[in-house]
DRENVEXKE-354155 format. One record per residue (C-alpha): x, y, z. Coordinates in nm, 3 decimals. Each point is the difference from the previous one (the first is absolute). Example, Ala and Ser with C-alpha at 12.3 -4.5 7.8 and 13.67 -1.06 7.14 Angstrom:
<zases>
+---------+---------+---------+
|    east |   north |      up |
+---------+---------+---------+
|   1.230 |  -0.450 |   0.780 |
|   0.137 |   0.344 |  -0.066 |
+---------+---------+---------+
</zases>
This chain:
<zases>
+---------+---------+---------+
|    east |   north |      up |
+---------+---------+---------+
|  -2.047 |  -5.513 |   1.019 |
|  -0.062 |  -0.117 |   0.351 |
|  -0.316 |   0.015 |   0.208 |
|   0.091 |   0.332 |   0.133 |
|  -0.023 |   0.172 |  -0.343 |
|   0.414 |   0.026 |  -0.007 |
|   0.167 |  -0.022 |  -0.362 |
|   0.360 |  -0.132 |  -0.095 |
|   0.110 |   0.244 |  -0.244 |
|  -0.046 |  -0.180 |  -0.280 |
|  -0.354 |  -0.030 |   0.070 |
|  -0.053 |   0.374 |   0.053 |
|   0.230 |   0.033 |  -0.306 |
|  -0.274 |  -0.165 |  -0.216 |
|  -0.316 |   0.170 |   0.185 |
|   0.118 |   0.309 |  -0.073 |
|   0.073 |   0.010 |  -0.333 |
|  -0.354 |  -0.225 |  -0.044 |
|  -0.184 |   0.261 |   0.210 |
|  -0.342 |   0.117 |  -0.154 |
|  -0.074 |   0.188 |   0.294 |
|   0.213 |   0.136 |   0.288 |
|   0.159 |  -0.216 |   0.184 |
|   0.166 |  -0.001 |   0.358 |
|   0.331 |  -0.286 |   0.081 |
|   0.109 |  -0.077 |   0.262 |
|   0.350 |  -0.153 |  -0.051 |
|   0.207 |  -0.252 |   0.155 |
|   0.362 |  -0.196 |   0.027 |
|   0.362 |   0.144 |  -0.180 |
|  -0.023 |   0.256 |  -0.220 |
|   0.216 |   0.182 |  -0.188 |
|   0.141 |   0.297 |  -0.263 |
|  -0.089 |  -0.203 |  -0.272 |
|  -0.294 |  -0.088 |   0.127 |
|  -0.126 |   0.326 |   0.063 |
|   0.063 |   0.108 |  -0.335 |
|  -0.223 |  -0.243 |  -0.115 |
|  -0.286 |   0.098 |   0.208 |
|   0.093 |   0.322 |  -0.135 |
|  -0.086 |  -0.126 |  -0.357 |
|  -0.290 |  -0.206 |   0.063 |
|  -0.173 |   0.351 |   0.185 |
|   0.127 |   0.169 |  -0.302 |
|  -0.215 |  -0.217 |  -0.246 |
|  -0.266 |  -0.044 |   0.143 |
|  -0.076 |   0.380 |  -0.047 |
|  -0.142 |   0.304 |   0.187 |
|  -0.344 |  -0.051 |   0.099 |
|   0.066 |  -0.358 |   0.216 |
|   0.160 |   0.134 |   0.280 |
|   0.254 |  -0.229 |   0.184 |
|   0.092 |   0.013 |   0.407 |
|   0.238 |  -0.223 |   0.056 |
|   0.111 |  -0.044 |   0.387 |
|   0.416 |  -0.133 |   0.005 |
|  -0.017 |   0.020 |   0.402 |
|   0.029 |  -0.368 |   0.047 |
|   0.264 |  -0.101 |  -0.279 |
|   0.359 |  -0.082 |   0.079 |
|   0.322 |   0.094 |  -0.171 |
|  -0.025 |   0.359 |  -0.135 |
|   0.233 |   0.288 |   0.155 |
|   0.059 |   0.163 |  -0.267 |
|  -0.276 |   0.144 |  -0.268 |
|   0.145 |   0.111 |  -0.314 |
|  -0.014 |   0.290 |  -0.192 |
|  -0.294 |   0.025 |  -0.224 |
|  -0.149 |  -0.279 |   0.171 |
|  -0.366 |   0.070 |  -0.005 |
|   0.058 |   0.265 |  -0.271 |
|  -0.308 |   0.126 |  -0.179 |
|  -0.225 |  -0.278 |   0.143 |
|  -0.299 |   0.223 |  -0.057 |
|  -0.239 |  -0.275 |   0.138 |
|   0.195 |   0.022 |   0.347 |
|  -0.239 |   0.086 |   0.248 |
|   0.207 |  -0.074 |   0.338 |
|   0.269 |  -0.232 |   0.086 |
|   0.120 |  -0.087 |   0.346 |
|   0.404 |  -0.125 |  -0.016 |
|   0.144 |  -0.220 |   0.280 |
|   0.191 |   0.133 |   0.278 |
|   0.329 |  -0.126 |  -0.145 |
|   0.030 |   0.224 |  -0.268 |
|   0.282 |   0.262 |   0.083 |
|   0.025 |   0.211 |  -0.318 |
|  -0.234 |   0.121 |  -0.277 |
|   0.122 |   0.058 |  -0.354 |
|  -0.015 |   0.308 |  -0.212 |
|  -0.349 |   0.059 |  -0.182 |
|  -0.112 |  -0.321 |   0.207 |
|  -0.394 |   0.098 |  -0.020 |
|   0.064 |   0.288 |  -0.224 |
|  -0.315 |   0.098 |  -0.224 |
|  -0.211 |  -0.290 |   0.237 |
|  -0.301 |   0.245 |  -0.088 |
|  -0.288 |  -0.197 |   0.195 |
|   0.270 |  -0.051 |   0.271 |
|  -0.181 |   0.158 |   0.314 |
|   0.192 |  -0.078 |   0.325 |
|   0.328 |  -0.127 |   0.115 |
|   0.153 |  -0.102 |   0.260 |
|   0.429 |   0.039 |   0.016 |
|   0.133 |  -0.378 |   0.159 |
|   0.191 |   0.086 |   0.331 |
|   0.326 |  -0.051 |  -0.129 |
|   0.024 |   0.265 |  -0.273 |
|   0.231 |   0.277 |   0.051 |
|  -0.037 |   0.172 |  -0.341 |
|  -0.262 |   0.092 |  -0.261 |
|   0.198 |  -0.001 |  -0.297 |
|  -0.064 |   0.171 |  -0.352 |
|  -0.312 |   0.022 |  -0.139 |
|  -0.145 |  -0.220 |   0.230 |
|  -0.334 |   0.058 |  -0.004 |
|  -0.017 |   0.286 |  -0.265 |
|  -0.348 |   0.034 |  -0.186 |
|  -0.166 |  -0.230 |   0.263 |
|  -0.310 |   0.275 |  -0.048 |
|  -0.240 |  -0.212 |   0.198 |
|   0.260 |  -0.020 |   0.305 |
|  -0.204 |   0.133 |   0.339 |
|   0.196 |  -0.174 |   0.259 |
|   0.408 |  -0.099 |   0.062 |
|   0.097 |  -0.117 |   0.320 |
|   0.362 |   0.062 |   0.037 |
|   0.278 |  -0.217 |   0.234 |
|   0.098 |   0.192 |   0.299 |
|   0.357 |  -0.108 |  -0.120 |
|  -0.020 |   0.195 |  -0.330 |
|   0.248 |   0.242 |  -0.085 |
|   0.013 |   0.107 |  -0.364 |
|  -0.310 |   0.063 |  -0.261 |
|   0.171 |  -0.030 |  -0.305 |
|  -0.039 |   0.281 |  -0.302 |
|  -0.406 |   0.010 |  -0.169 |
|  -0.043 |  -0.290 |   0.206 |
|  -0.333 |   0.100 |   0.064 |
|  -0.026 |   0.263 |  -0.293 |
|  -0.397 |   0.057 |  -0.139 |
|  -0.126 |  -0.215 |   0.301 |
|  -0.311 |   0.226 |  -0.065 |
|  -0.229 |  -0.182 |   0.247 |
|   0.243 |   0.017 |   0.260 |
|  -0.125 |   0.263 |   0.280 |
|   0.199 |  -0.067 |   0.318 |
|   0.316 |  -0.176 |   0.088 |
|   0.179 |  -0.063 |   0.313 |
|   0.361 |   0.036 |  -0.018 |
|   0.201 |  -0.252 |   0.232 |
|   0.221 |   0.148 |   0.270 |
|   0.341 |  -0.099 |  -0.133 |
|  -0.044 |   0.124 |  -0.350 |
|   0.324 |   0.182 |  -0.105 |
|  -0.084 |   0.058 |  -0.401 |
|  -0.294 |   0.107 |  -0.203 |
|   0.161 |   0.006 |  -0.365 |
|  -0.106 |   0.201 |  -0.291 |
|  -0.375 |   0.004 |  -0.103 |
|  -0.068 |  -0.245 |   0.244 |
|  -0.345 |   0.127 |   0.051 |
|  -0.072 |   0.183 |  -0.315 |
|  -0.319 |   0.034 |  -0.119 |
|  -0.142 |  -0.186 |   0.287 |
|  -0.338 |   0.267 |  -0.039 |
|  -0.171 |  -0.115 |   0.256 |
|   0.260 |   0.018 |   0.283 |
|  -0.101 |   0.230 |   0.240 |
|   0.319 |   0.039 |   0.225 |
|   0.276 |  -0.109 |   0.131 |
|   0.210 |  -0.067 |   0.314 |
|   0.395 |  -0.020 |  -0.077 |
|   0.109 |  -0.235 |   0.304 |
|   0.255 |   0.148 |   0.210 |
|   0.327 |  -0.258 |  -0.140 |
|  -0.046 |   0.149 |  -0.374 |
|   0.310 |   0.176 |  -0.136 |
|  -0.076 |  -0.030 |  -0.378 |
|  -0.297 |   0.109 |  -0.204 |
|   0.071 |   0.023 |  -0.402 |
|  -0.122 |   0.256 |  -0.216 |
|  -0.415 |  -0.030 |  -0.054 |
|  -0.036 |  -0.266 |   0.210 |
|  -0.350 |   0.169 |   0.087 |
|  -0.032 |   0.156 |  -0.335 |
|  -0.353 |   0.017 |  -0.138 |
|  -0.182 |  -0.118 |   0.318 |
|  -0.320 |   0.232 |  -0.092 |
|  -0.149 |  -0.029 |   0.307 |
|   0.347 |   0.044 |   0.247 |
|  -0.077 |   0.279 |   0.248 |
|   0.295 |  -0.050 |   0.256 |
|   0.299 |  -0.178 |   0.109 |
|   0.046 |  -0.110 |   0.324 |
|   0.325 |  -0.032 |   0.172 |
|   0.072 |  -0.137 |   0.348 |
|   0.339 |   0.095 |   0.192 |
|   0.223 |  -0.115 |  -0.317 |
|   0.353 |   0.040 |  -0.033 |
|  -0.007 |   0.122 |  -0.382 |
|  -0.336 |   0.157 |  -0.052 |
|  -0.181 |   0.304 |   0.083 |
|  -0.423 |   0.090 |  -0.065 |
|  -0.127 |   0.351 |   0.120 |
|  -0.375 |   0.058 |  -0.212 |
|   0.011 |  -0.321 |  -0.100 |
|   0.266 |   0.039 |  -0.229 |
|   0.323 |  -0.212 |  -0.027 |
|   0.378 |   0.143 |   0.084 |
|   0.310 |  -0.129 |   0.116 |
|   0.074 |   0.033 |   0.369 |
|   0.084 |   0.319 |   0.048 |
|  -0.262 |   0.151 |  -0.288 |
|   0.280 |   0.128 |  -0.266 |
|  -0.131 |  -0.224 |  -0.267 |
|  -0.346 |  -0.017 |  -0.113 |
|  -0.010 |  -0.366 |  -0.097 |
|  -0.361 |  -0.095 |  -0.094 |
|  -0.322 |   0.208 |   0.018 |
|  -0.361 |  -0.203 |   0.035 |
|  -0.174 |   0.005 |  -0.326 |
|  -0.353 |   0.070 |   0.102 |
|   0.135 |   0.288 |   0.169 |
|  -0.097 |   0.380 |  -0.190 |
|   0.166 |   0.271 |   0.217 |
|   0.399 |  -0.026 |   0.087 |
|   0.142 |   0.130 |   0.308 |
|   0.326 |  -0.062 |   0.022 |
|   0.201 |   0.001 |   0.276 |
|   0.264 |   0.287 |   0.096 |
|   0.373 |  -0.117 |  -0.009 |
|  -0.082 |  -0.158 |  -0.323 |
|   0.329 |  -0.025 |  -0.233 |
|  -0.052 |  -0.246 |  -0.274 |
|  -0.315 |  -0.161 |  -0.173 |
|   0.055 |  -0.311 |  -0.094 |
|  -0.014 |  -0.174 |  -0.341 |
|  -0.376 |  -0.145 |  -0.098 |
|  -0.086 |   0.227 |   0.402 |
|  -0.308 |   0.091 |  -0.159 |
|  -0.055 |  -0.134 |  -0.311 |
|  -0.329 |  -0.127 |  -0.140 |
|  -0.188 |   0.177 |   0.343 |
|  -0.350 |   0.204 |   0.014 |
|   0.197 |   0.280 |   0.066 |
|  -0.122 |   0.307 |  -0.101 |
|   0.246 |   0.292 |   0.109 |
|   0.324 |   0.012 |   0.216 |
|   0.209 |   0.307 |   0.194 |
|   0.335 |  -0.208 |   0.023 |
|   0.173 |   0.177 |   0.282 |
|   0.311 |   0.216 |   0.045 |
|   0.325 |  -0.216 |   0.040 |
|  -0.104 |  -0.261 |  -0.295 |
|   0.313 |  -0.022 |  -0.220 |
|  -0.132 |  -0.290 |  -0.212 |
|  -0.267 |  -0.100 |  -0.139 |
|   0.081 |  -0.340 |  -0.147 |
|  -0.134 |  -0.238 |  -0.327 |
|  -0.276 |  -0.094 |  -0.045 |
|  -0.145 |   0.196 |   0.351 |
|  -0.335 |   0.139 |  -0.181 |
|  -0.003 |  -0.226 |  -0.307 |
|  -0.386 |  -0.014 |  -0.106 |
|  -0.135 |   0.172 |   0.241 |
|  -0.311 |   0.106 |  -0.224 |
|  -0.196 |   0.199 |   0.295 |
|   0.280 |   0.170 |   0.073 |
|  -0.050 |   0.401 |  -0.083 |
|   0.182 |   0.188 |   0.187 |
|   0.404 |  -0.006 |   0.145 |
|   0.196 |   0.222 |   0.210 |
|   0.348 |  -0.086 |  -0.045 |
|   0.248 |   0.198 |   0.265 |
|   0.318 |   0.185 |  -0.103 |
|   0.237 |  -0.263 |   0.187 |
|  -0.085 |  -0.257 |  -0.292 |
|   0.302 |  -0.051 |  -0.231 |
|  -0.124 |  -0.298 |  -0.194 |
|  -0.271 |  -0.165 |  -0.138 |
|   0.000 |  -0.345 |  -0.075 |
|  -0.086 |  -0.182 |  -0.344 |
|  -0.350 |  -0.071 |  -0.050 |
|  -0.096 |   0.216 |   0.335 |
|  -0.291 |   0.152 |  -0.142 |
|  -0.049 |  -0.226 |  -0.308 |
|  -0.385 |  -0.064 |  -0.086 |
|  -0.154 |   0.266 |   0.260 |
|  -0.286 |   0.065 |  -0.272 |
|  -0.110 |   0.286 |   0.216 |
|   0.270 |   0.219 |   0.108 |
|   0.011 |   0.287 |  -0.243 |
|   0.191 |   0.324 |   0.203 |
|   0.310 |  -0.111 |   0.152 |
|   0.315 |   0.239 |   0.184 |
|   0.305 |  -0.121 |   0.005 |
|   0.273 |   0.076 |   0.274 |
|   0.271 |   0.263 |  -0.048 |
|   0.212 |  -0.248 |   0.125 |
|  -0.067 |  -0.311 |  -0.219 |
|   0.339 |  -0.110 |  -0.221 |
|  -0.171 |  -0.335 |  -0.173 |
|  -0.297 |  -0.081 |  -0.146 |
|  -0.028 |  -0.379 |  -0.050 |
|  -0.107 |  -0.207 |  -0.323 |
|  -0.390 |   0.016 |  -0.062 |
|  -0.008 |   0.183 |   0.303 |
|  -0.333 |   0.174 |  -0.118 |
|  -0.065 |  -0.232 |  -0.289 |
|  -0.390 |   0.008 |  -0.083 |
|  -0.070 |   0.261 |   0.255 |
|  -0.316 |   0.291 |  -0.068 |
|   0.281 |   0.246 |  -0.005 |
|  -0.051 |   0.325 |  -0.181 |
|   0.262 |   0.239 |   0.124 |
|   0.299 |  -0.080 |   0.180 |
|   0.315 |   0.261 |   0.088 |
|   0.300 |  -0.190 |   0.016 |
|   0.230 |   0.182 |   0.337 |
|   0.334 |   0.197 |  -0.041 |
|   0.244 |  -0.260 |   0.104 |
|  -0.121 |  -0.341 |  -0.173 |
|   0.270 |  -0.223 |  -0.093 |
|  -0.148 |  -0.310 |  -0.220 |
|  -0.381 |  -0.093 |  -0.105 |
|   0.065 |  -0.339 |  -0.124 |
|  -0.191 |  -0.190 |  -0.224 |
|  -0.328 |   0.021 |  -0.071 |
|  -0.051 |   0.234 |   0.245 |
|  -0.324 |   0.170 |  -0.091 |
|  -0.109 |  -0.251 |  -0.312 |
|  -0.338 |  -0.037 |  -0.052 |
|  -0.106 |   0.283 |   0.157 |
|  -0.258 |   0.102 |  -0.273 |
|  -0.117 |   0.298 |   0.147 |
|   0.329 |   0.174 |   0.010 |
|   0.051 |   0.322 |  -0.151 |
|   0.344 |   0.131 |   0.047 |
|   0.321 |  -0.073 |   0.196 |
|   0.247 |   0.161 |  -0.006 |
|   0.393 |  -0.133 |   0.129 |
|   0.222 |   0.221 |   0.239 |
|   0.357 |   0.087 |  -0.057 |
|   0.103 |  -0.215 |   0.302 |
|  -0.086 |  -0.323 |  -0.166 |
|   0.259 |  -0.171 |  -0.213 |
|  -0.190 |  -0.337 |  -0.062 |
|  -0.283 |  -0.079 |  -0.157 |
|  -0.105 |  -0.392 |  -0.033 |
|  -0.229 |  -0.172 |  -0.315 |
|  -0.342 |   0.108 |  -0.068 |
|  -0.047 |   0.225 |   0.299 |
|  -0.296 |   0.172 |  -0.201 |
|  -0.091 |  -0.302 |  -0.198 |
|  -0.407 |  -0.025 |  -0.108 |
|  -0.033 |   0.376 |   0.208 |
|  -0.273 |   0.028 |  -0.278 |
|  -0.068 |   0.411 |   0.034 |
|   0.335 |   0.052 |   0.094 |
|   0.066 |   0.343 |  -0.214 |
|   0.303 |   0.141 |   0.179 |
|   0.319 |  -0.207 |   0.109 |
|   0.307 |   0.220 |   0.056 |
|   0.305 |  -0.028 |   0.143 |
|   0.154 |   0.330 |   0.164 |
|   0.403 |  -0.091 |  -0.050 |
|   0.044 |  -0.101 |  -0.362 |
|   0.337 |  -0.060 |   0.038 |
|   0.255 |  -0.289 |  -0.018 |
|  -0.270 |  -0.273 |  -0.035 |
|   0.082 |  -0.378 |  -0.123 |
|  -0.216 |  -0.270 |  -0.081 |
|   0.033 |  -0.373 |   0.016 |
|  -0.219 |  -0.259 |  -0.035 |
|   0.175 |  -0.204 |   0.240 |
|  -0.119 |   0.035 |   0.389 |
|   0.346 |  -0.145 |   0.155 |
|   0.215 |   0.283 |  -0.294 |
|  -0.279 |   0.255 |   0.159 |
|   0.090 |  -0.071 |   0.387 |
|   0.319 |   0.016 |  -0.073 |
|  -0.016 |   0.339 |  -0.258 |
|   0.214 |  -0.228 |  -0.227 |
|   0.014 |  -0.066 |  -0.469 |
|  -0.296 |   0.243 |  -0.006 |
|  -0.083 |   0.255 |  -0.314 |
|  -0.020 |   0.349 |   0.037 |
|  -0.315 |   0.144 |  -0.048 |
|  -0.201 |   0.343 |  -0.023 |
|  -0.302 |  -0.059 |   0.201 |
|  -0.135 |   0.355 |  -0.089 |
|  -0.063 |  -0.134 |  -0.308 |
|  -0.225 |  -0.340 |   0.093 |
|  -0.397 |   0.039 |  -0.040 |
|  -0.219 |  -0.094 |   0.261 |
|  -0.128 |  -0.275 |  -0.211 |
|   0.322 |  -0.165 |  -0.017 |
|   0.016 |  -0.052 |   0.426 |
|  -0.353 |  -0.070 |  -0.006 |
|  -0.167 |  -0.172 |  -0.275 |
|   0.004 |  -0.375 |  -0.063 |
|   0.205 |   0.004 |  -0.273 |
|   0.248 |   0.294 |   0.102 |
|   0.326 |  -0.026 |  -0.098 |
|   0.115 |   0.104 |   0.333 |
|  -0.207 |  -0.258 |   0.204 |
|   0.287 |  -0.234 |   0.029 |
|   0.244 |   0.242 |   0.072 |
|   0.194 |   0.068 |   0.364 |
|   0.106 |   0.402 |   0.008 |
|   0.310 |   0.078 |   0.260 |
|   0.225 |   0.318 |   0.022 |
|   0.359 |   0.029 |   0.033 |
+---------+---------+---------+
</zases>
């Protein structure tokens, strides 16, 4: 140690992992990958309650910080790296729970995996104004997290970048962004709006987030109750909605899709309104909406995706004219459903589409005719070594209970 307080790394090496209180190093001289993971121990055993700052700004050597490199240092209260440092490994700080501000060296261009996932103490990230990518969950269940500003040359938000960050409030998508993955702002409880400046790719009108010309429903704020979508709509995108405060939606006129995922576990949600230009529903769409119990489906709609309703309140549901394929699952666990019944039109029928529908008394289907079975999903696509069957003669228990004999099985018509 010198006189100004200024460790070699070996010295803070040994004062952390000796710490019976919490300590704060300053560092000083080469360091590098190897010896970061052994800082990374020493934090490690000294335990939880001795918190550890540790201040890297004036040590020489390190541009690259490796993945996992501070990983589950619980103790880790702050850390300052030098300006040298250029990239930042996957699941660098991830699960640094005491972790409670950060600032991004200069030089880093990407946020990588996991960075910073689980970092539930996290208030404060200063990102580089040369940033361009925020890597998938790489700040996923940042729960102390409440605002963030996005630098102006950030092209890519990936995939649950932001989920679960519950205290986030909102959030401004900076003008250069062309990419943002499914639930990247998934589970933000307290999300009320996006903004959006004069981007090239994105779109907000209500708060809510399109692409540029307002076709695609991409994301919808969490905290936000009542939908108002905007006019021209044609698509909802997969996860759109999913895991929101929603608690009823009129999806407008011109909507042909409404894709997987789009509602998933929306447990407010009561009420739908679902136009007659939809022709599909996506797997999972509706899966989990604990509260929806009265739904209408289009005239229009052809396919029904896997689990599209799966654990919905569901008690009565009229399946239109003109439905091609409910695949699998489609309705399972729907415990308060008491019939259903299968128009002619459809000629496939995927696994367990009634599965655990506990009062289900009445399952028919209205064209017994030419109906195989396979227990094979690629044989079923392709209608292909099935057995003939006579569904007229299957009980209800057999589609629905847990040990049915049908459970298993994949119905198509030739």
């Amino acid at each position: 140690m010198n006189d100004e307080g200024v460790l070699s790394v070996g010295e803070a090496i040994d004062a952390i992992r000796n710490r019976k209180n919490s300590l704060s190093a300053k560092l000083a001289g080469e360091i590098k990958a190897d010896d970061i993971a052994r800082l990374r121990d020493a934090i490690r055993a000294g335990g939880e309650d001795c918190l550890v700052s540790l201040d890297l700004s004036k040590t020489a050597g390190l541009k690259d910080l490796k993945d996992e490199a501070f990983l589950e240092c619980a103790a880790l209260k702050s850390v300052i790296l030098p300006d040298s440092v250029e990239s930042i490994g996957k699941k660098a700080f991830s699960k640094c729970t005491a972790l409670t501000s950060f600032v991004v060296p200069v030089k880093v261009s990407r946020i990588r995996k996991k960075t910073f996932s689980k970092c539930r103490s996290l208030k404060s990230v200063v990102l580089p104004q040369r940033l361009t990518e925020i890597g998938k969950k790489a700040f996923k269940k940042c729960s102390s997290l409440s605002s963030i500003e996005l630098p102006p040359k950030l092209s890519s938000i990936g995939k649950s970048a932001f989920y679960g960050c519950s205290s986030l409030e909102s959030i401004n998508i900076p003008d250069m962004c062309i990419f943002i993955g499914d639930q990247a702002f998934g589970r933000c409880a307290k999300l009320t709006h996006f903004s959006i400046g004069t981007s090239y790719a994105y779109s907000s009108e209500g708060g809510v987030l399109y692409n540029k010309d307002k076709t695609r429903l991409l994301a919808y704020p969490t905290a936000a109750g009542e939908i108002h979508l905007a006019s021209g709509l044609k698509e909802i995108e997969a996860y759109a909605l999913a895991e929101t405060a929603v608690t009823a939606v009129s999806i407008p006129e011109g909507v042909a899709s409404i894709n997987a995922n789009a509602f998933e576990n929306c447990v407010e949600l009561k009420s739908v309104s679902i136009p007659s230009t939809v022709t599909s529903i996506g797997a999972w769409a509706f899966a989990g909406c604990k509260s929806l119990e009265n739904i209408l489906l289009p005239a229009g709609l052809a396919q029904l995706g896997a689990s599209a309703f799966r654990s919905c309140a569901i008690k009565s549901i009229v399946l239109p004219e003109g439905l091609k394929t409910i695949d699998s699952g489609a309705f399972s666990y729907c415990t308060g459903l008491g019939s259903l019944d299968i128009p002619p039109s459809v000629f496939e029928i995927g696994a367990a589409v009634v599965y655990m529908c506990n009062a289900l008394t009445h399952f028919a289907i209205a064209d017994t005719d030419g109906w195989y079975m396979t227990d094979d999903e690629f044989n079923w696509r392709a209608k292909n070594r099935g057995t003939k069957i006579d569904v007229a003669s299957i009980a209800v228990a057999d589609f629905a209970a847990i040990d049915g004999r049908f459970i298993k099985a994949y119905l198509y018509k030739k």
